[in-house]
C-alpha positions, 0 to 999 in steps of 0.5 A, a space after each residue: 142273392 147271399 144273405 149271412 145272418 149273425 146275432 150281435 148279441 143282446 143289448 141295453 143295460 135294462 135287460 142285463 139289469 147290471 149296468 152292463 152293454 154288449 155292443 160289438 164295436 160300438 164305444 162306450 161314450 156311443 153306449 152312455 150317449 145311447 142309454 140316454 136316447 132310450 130315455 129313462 123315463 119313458 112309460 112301459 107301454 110305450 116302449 113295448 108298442 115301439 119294440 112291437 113296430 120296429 122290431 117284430 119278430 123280438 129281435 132288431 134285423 139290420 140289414 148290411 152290405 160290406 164295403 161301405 162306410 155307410 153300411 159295414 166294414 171289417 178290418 183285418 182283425 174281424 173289428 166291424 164298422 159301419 153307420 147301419 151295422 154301429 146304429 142298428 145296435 144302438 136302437 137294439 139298445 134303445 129298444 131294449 131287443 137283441 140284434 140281428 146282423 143280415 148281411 148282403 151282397 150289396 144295397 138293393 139286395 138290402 132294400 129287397 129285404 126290408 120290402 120283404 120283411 126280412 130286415 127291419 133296419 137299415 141306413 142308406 141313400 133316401 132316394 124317391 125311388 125307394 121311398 116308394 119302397 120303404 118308409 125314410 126318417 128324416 136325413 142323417 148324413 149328406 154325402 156327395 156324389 162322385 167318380 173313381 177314375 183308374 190310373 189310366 183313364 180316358 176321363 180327367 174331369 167330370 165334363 169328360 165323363 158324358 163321352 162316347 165309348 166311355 164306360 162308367 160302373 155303377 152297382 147293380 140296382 143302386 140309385 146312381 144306375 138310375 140316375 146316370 142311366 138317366 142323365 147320360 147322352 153318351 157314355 155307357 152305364 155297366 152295371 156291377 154286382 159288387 166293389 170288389 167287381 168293380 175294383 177288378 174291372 178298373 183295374 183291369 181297363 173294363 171300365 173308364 170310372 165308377 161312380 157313386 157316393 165318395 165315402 165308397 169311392 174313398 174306400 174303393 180307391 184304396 183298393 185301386 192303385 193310382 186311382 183318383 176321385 175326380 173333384 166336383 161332384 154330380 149330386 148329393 144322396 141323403 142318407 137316412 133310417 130305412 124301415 119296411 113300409 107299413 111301420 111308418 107309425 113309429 117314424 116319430 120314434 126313429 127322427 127322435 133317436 136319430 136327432 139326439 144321436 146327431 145332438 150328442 156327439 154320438 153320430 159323429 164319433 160313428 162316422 169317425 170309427 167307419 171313416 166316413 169320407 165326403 161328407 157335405 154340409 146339409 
């Protein structure tokens, strides 16, 4: 398991006390919308018991993988994007914390991290499997579930994809391994360790679709040429704030800041900047 640690930077115009906010590639009307969400009038003791929950060691740990709108994208010129990687920074500056970016592989690799207490953060997929692994906040994001299919596929519908021979991709130890593993009569699940295997192994006619969330797919067809995402979908993943078990005193905290992110416009302007796709109403 690779793990890349960077620190963004401190955050929170209360420490700097000049009005003044690093926030990597989040926007200033994210930061005002932010600053208003730390809350002006919130009592010294309060903040610090929040600070001593969520963010333990000082600084906030936010676990990342890239390739995913969800989590983390970097563009051509180093901009990086992403629903964890750009909130993580806003609760750093709602904690008043510096914030540590902790990057992985891919999402079960995060979830290991914030089972370990390497990560205090994360956003992703609110599955039953891993609420017995980490504590969830309440839904932030619907997203629905889908497949890529390369150019040549022997799969032209969702009906199709359940067939003998088929060989359908899904990321190592992701939700939709399970899942599928799960609900499949014929077709095979393969399991792979990152999109940029998978990208490679559609391409190269190893595997018949891949399936998961369709902001991935969105992003991962990009990378594919003549690659098409199959309409209809076969499932929904709620996508909401991970933290380590055991924190689950400050979950309050977390659907508050969560809910006036979702109020003041701010989430959204975080799912435009990452390009967020396959979005479905809650």
């Amino acid at each position: 398991m690779k793990r890349h640690l960077w620190v963004v930077g401190l955050v929170g115009t209360v420490l700097a006390g000049c009005g003044q906010a690093p926030m990597g590639s989040v926007g200033p009307g994210a930061q005002r919308s932010a600053a208003g969400a730390v809350g002006a009038v919130r009592a010294p003791s309060s903040l610090a018991g929040e600070r001593a929950t969520l963010a333990p060691t000082g600084a906030l740990r936010v676990g990342v993988y890239r390739g995913s709108p969800t989590s983390l994208l970097v563009d051509s010129a180093g901009q990086r994007t992403g629903v964890s990687y750009e909130l993580g920074q806003l609760l750093g500056q709602r904690l008043q914390v510096p914030v540590q970016v902790v990057e992985y592989s891919r999402v079960a690799e995060v979830i290991d991290g914030l089972k370990a207490n390497q990560v205090d953060f994360t956003v992703t997929n609110a599955s039953a499997a891993r609420a017995q692994i980490v504590d969830f906040s309440k839904p932030l994001i619907n997203l629905e579930l889908g497949y890529l299919v390369p150019a040549k596929s022997r799969v032209q519908a969702v009906a199709d994809v359940d067939g003998s021979g088929i060989r359908v991709g899904v990321t190592e130890g992701s939700s939709s391994q399970g899942v599928l593993g799960r609900q499949f009569k014929n077709a095979r699940v393969v399991p792979v360790p990152s999109l940029k295997v998978a990208a490679d192994m559609l391409q190269s006619g190893q595997l018949d679709a891949f399936a998961t969330n369709k902001a991935i797919l969105n992003e991962l067809a990009d990378t594919v040429p003549g690659a098409r995402i199959l309409d209809g979908r076969w499932g929904l993943e709620h996508m909401a704030i991970a933290i380590p078990k055991g924190r689950e005193g400050s979950l309050p905290q977390l659907d508050t800041f969560a809910q006036q992110l979702q109020m003041d416009g701010t989430l959204a302007a975080v799912i435009r900047r990452a390009g967020l796709r396959g979005t479905a109403a809650p």
